[in-house]
C-alpha positions in Angstrom: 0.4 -10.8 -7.1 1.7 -7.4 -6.2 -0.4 -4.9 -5.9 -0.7 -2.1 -8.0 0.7 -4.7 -10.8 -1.6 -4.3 -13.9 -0.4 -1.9 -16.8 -4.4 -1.3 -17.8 -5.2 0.4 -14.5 -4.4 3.8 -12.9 -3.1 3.1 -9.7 -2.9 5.9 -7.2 0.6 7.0 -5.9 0.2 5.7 -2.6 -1.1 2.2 -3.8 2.0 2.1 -6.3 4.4 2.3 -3.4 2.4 0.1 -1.1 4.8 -2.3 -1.3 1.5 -4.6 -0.9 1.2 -8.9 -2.0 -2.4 -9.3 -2.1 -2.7 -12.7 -0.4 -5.9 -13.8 2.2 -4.1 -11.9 5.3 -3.5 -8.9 3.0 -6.5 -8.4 1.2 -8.7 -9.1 4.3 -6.7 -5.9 5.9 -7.7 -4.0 3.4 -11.1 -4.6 2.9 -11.4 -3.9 6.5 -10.4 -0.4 6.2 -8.5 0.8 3.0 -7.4 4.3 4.1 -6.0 2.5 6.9 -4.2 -0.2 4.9 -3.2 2.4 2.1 -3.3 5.6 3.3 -4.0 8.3 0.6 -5.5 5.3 -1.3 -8.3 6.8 -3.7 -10.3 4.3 -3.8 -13.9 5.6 -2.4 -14.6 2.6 0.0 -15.3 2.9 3.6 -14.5 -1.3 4.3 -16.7 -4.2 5.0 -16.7 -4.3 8.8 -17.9 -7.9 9.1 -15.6 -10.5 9.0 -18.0 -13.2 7.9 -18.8 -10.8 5.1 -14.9 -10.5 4.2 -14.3 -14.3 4.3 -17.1 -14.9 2.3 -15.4 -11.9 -0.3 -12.5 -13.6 -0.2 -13.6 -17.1 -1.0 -15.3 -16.0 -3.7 -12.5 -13.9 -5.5 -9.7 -16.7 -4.2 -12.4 -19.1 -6.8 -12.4 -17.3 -9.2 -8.6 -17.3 -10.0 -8.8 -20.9 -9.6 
């Protein structure tokens, strides 16, 4: 889905205008380095370095939506 897409949250600015699909290729981006991915983002996250730890992130969230 698109990010900044849910009514219930409070998305910052820049994440509103990201323009961003969370897919597999996005998401792993981001979780690599969010200020980098979203600049002005406000989430408080300094990324997951390791990409077997990302994969392994990934895997488990792309389950759950299964």
């Amino acid at each position: 889905r698109k990010a900044a897409s849910r009514d219930d949250f409070r998305y910052s600015g820049p994440m509103r205008r990201s323009g961003l699909t969370w897919d597999r290729a996005t998401l792993d981006r981001y979780l690599t380095d969010p200020q980098a991915a979203v600049p002005g983002t406000r989430m408080p996250y300094s990324g997951m370095p390791n990409a077997e730890d990302r994969k392994a992130l990934i895997d488990y969230l792309e389950k759950g939506l299964k």
